[in-house]
Kinemage of the C-alpha trace (Angstrom):
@kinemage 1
@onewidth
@group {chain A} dominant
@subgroup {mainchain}
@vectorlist {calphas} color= white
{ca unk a 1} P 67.492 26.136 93.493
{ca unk a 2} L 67.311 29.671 95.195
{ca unk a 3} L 64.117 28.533 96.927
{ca unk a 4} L 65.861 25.626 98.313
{ca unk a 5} L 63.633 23.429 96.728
{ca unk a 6} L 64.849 19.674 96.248
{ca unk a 7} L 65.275 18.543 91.967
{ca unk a 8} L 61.968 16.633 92.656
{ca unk a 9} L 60.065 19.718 94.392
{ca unk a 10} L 61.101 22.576 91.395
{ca unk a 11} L 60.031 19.692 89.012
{ca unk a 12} L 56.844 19.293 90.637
{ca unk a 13} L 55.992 23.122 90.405
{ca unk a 14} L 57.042 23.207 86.763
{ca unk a 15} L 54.549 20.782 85.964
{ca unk a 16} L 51.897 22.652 87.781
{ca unk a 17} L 52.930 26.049 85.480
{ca unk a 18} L 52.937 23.405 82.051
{ca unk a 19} L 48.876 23.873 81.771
{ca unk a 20} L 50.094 27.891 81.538
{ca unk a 21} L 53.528 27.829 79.938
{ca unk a 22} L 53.389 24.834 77.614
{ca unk a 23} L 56.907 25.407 76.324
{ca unk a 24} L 58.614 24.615 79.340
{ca unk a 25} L 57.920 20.686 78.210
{ca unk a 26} L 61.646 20.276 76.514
{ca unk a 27} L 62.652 21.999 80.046
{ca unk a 28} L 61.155 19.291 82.249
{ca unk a 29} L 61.543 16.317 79.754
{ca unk a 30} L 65.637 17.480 79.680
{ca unk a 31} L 65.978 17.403 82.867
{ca unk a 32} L 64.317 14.176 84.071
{ca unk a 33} L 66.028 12.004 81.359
{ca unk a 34} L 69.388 13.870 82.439
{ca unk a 35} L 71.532 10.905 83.849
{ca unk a 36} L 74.689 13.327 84.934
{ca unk a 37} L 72.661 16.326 86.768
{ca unk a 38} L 71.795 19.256 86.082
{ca unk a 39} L 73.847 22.783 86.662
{ca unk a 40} L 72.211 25.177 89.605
């Protein structure tokens, strides 16, 4: 959000750092199957 990256851009980078940080997973799974949106 402070990068001014779109939901679909900062999800995209988060799954490039998963090979590195494994336990963002919940992070990224949470937020996709959100259906209201997520707080910035």
């Amino acid at each position: 959000y402070r990068n001014g990256n779109t939901l679909d851009e900062a999800l995209a980078q988060l799954e490039v750092m998963l090979g590195k940080v494994p336990e963002l997973q919940p992070l990224i799974d949470s937020v996709k199957a959100s259906t209201k949106g997520i707080l910035r």
